[in-house]
Every structure is written in structure tokens, then in C-alpha cells.
DSSP file (Angstrom, degrees, kcal/mol; ACC not computed):
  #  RESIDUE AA STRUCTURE BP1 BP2  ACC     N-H-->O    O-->H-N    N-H-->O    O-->H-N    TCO  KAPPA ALPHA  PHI   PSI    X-CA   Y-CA   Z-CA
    1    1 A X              0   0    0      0, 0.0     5,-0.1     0, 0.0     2,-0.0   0.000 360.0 360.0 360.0 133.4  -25.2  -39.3  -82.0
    2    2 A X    >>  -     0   0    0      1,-0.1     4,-1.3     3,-0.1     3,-0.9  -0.393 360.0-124.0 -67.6 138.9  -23.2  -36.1  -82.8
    3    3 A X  H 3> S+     0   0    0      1,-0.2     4,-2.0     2,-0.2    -1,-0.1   0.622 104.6  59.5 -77.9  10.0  -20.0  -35.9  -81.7
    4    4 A X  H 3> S+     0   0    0      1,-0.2     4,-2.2     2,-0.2     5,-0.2   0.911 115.2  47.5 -74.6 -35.7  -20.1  -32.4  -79.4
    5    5 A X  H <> S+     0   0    0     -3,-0.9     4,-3.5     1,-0.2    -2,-0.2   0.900 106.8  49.5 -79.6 -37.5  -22.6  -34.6  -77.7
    6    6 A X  H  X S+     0   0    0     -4,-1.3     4,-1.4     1,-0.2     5,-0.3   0.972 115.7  47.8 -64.4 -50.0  -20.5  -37.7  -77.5
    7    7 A X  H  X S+     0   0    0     -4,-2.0     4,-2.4     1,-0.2    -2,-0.2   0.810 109.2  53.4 -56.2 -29.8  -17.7  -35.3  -76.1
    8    8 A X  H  X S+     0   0    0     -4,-2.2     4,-2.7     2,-0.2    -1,-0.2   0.855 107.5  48.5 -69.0 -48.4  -20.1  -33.9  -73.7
    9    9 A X  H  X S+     0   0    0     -4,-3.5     4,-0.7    -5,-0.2    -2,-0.2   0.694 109.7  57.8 -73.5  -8.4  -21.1  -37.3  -72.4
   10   10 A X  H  X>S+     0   0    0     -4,-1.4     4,-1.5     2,-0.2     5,-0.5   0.929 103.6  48.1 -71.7 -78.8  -17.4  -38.2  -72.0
   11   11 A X  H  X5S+     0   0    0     -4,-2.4     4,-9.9     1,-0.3     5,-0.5   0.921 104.0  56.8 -43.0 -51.6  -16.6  -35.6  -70.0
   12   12 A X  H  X>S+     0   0    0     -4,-2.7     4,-1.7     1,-0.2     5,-1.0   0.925 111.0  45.8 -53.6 -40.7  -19.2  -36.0  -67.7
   13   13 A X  I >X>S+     0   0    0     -4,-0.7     5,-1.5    -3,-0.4     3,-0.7   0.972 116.2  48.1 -49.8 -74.0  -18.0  -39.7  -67.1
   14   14 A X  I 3<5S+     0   0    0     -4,-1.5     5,-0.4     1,-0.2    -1,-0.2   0.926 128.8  15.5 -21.4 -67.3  -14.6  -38.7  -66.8
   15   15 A X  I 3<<S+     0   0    0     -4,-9.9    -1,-0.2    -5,-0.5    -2,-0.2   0.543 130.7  34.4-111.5  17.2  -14.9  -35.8  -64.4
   16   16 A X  I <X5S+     0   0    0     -4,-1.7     4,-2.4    -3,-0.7    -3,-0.2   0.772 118.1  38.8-112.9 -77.7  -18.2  -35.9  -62.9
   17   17 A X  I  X<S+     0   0    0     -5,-1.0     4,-1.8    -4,-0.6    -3,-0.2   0.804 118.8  44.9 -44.8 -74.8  -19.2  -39.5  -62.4
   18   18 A X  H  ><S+     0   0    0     -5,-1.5     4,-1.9    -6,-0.3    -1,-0.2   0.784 111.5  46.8 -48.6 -49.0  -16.2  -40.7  -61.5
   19   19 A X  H  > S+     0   0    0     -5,-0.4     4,-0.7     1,-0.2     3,-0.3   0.981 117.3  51.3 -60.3 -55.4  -14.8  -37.9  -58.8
   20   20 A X  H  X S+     0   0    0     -4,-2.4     4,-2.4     2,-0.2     5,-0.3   0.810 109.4  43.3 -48.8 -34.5  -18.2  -38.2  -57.4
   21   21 A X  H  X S+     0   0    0     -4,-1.8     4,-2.4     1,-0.2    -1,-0.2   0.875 117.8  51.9 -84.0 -12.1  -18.3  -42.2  -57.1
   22   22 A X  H  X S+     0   0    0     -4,-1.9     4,-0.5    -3,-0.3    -1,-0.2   0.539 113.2  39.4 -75.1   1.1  -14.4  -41.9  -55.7
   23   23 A X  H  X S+     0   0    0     -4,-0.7     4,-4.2    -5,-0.2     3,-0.5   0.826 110.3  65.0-119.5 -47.9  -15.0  -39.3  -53.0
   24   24 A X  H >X S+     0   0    0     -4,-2.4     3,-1.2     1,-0.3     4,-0.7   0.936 109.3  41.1 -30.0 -82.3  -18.6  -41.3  -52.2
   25   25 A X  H 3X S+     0   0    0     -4,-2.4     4,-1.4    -5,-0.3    -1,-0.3   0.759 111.0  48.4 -54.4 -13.1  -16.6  -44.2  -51.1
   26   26 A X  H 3X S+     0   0    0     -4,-0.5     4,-2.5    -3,-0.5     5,-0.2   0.820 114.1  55.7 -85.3 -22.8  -13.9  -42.7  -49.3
   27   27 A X  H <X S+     0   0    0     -4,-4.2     4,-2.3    -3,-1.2     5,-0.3   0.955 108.7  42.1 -30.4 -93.1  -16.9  -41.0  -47.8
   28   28 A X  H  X S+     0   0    0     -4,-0.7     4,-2.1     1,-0.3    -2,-0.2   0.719 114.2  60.8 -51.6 -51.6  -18.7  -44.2  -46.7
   29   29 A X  H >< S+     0   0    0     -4,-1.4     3,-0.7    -5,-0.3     4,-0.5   0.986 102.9  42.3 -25.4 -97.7  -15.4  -45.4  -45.6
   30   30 A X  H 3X S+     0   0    0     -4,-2.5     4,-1.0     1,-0.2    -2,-0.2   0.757 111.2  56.7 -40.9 -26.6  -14.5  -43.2  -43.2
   31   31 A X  H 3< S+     0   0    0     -4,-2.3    -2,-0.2     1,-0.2    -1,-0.2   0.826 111.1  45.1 -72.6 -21.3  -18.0  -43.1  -41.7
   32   32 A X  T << S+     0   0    0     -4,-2.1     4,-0.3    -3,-0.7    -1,-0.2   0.533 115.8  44.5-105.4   9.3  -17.8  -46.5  -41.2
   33   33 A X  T  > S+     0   0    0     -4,-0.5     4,-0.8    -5,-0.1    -1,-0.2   0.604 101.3  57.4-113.2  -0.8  -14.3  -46.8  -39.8
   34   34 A X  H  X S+     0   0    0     -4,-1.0     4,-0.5     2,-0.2    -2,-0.1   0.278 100.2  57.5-105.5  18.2  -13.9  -44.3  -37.5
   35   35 A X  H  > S+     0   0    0     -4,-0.2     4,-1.5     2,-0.1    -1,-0.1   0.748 115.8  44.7 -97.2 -40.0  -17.1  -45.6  -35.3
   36   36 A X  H  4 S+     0   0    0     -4,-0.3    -2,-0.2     2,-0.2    -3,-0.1   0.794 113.5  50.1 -56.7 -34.5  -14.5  -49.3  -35.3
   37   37 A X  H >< S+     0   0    0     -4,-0.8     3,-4.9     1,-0.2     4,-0.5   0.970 107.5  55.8 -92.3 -51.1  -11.3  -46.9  -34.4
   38   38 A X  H >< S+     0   0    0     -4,-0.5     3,-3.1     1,-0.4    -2,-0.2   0.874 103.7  50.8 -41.2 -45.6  -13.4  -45.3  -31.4
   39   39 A X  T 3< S+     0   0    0     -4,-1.5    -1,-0.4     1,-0.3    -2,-0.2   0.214 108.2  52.6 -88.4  25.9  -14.2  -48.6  -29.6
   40   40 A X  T <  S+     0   0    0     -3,-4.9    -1,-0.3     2,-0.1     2,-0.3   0.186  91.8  98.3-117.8  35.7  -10.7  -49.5  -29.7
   41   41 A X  S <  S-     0   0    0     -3,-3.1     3,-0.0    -4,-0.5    -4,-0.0  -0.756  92.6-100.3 -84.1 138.4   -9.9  -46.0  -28.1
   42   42 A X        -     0   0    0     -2,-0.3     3,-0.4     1,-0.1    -1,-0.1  -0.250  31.0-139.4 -49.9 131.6   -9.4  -46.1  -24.2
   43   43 A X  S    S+     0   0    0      1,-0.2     2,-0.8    -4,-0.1    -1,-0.1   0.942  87.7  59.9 -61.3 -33.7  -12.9  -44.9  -22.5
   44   44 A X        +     0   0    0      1,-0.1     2,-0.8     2,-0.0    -1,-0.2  -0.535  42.9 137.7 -82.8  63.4  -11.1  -43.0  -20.1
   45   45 A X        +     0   0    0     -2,-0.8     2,-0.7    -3,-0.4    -1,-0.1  -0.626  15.1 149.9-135.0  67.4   -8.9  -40.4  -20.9
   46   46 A X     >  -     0   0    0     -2,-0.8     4,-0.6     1,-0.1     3,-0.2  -0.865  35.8-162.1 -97.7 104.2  -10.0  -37.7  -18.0
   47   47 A X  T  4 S+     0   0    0     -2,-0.7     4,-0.2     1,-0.2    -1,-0.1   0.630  73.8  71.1 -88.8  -8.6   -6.0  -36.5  -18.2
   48   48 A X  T  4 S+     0   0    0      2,-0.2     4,-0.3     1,-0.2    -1,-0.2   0.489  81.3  69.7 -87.1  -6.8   -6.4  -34.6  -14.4
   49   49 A X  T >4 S+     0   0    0     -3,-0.2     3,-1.0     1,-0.2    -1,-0.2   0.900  93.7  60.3 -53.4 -45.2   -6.5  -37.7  -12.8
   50   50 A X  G >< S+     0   0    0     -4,-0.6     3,-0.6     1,-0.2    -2,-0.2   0.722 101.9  48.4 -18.1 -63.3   -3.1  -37.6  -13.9
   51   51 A X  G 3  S+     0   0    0     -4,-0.2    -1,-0.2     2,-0.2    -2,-0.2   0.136  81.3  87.3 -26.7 -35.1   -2.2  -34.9  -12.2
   52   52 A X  G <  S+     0   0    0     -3,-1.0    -1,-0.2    -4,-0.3    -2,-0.1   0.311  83.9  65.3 -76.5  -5.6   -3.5  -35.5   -8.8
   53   53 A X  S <  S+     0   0    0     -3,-0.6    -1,-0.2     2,-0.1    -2,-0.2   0.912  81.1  96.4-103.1 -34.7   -0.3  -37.4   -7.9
   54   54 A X  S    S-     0   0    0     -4,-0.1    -3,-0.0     1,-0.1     2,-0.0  -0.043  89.6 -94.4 -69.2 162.4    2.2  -34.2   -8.2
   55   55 A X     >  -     0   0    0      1,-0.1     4,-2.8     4,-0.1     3,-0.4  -0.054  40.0-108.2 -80.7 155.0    3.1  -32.5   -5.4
   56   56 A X  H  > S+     0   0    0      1,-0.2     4,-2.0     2,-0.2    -1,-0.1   0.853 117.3  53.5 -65.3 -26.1    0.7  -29.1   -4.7
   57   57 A X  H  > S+     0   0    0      2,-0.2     4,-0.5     1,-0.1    -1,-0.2   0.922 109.7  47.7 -81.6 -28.0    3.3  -26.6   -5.6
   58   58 A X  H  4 S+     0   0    0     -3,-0.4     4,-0.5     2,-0.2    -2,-0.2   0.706 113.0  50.8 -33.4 -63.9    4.0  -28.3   -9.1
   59   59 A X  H >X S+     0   0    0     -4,-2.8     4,-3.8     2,-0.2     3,-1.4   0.960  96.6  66.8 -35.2 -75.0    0.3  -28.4   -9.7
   60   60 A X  H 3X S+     0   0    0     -4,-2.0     4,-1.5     1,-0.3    -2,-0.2   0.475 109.8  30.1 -23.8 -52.8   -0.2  -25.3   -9.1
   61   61 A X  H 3X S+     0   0    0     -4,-0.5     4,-1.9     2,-0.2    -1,-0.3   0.455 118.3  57.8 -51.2 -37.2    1.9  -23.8  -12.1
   62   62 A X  H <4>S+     0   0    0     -3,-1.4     5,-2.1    -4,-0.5     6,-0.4   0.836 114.3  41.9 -92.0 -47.9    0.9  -27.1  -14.3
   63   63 A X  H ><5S+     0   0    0     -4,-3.8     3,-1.1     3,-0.2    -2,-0.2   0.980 110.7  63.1 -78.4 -62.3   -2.8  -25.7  -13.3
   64   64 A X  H 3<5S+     0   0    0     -4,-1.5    -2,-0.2     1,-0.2    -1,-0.1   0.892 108.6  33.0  50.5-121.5   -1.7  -22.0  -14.0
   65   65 A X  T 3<5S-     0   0    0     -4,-1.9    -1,-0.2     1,-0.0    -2,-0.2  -0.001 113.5-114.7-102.3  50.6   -1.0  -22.2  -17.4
   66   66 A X  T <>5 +     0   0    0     -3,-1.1     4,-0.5     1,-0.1    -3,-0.2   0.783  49.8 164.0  35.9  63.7   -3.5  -24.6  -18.1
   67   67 A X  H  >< +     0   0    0     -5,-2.1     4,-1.8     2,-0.2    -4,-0.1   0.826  63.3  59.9 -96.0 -32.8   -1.7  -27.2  -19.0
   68   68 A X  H  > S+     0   0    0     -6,-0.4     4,-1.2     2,-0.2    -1,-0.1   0.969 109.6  46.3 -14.1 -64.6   -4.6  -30.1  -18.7
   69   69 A X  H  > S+     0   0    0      1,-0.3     4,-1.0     2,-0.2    -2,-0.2   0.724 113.1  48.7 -94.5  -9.3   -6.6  -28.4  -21.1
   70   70 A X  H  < S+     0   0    0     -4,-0.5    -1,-0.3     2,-0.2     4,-0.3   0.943 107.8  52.2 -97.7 -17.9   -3.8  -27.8  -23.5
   71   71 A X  H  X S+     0   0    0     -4,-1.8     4,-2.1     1,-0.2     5,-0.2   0.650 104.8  53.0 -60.4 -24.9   -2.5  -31.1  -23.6
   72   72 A X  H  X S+     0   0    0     -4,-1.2     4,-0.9     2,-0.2    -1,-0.2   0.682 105.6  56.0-100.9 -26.7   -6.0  -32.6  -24.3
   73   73 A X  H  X S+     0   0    0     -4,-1.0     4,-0.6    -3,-0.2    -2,-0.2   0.406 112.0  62.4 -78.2   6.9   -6.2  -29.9  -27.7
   74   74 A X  H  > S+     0   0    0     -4,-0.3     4,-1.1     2,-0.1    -2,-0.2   0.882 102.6  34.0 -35.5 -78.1   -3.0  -31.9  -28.1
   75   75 A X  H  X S+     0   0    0     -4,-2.1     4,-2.2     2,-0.2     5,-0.5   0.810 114.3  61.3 -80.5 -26.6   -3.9  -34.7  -28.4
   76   76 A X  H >X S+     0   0    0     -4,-0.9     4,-1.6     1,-0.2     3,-0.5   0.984 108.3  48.5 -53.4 -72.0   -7.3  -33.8  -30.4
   77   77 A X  H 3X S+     0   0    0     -4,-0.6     4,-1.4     1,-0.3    -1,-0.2   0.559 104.6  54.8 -76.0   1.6   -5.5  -32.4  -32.9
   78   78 A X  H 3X S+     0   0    0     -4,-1.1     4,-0.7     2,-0.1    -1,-0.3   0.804 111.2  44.5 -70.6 -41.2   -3.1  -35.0  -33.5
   79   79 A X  H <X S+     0   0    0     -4,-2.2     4,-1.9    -3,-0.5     3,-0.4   0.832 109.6  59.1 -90.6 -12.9   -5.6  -37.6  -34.0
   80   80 A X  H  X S+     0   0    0     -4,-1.6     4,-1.3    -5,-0.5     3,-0.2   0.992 110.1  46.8 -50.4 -59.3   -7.8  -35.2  -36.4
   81   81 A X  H  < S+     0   0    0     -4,-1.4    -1,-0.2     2,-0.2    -2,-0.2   0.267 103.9  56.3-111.1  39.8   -5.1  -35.0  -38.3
   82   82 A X  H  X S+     0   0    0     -4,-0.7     4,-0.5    -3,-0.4     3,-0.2   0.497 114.4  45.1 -71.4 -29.8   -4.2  -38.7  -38.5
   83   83 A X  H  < S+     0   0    0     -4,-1.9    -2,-0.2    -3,-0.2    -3,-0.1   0.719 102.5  57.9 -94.9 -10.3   -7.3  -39.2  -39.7
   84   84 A X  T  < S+     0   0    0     -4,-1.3     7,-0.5     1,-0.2    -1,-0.1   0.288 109.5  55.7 -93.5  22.2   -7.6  -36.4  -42.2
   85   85 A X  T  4 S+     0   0    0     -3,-0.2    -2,-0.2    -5,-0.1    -1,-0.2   0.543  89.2  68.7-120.9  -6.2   -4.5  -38.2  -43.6
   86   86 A X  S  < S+     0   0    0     -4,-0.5     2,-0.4    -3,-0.1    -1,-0.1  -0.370  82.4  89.6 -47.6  22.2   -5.8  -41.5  -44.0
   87   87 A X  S >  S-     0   0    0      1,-0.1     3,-1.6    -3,-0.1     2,-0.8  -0.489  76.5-145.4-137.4  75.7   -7.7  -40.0  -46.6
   88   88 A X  T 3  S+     0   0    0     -2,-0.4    -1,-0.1     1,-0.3    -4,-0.0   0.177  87.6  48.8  19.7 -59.8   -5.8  -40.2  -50.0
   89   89 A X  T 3  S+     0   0    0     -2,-0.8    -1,-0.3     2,-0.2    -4,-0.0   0.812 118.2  35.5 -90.1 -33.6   -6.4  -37.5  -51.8
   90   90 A X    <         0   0    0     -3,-1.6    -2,-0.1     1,-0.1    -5,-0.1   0.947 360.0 360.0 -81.9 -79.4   -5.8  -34.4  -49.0
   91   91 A X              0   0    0     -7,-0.5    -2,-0.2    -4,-0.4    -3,-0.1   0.421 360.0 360.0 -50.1 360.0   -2.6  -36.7  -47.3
């Protein structure tokens, strides 16, 4: 076998093959662990239930400047990117 071709098949092992079978498994990984990290997430996390015990004038402001619904794109994007830092290569 000639060697441009031996060099050719080299690479591709190197920097094809390889990247591809690492990133498969961290693939396959993460699909199969974040369905495990969900069932040990609380089911409930309705965060205005919360809420229903402060007093009306309190609310009112808290309700306002939407503070529910930013607190829950809080907490979304903290755990997004706890899990897109589990992931080796990015984190």
C-alpha cells in the first residue's frame, strides 16, 4: 500500500473515527442519564403555590414584575447549564 494512502487512512482514524466514536458515547450517555436525573426531580415545582401565602399587597408587586415566571427561567437555566457542563469537552 502507498504511503499517501497509508497517511490518508491514518488520519481518518485519528480524526474522524475517533471524534465521531467519542462524541457518540457522550451522546448515548446523556440520553440515557438525563431520563434517570428527571425521576429523581421533584414532580411538583408549580412555584405560585408558593406565593399564595404572602400577604396581598406583597404579591401584588412580586406579581407585577413577574417574578414567578422569572424565577422559574431561573431555575431552567441553571440546570441547562449544569448539564451542558457535565459534558467534557464544552465544560
Amino acid at each position: 500500500m502507498p504511503a499517501f494512502l497509508m497517511s490518508i487512512v491514518a488520519w481518518f482514524v485519528r480524526s474522524v473515527l475517533v471524534k465521531f466514536l467519542i462524541m457518540f458515547a457522550l451522546f448515548f450517555v446523556m440520553s440515557e442519564f438525563i431520563p434517570v436525573l428527571v425521576k429523581l426531580l421533584p414532580s411538583s415545582t408549580n412555584l405560585k403555590d408558593l406565593f399564595v401565602l404572602l400577604p396581598d399587597s406583597v404579591w401584588y408587586f412580586l406579581n407585577y414584575f413577574k417574578v414567578p415566571t422569572g424565577i422559574t427561567m431561573v431555575i431552567s437555566a441553571l440546570l441547562t447549564r449544569f448539564l451542558i457542563r457535565r459534558i467534557p469537552i464544552i465544560g
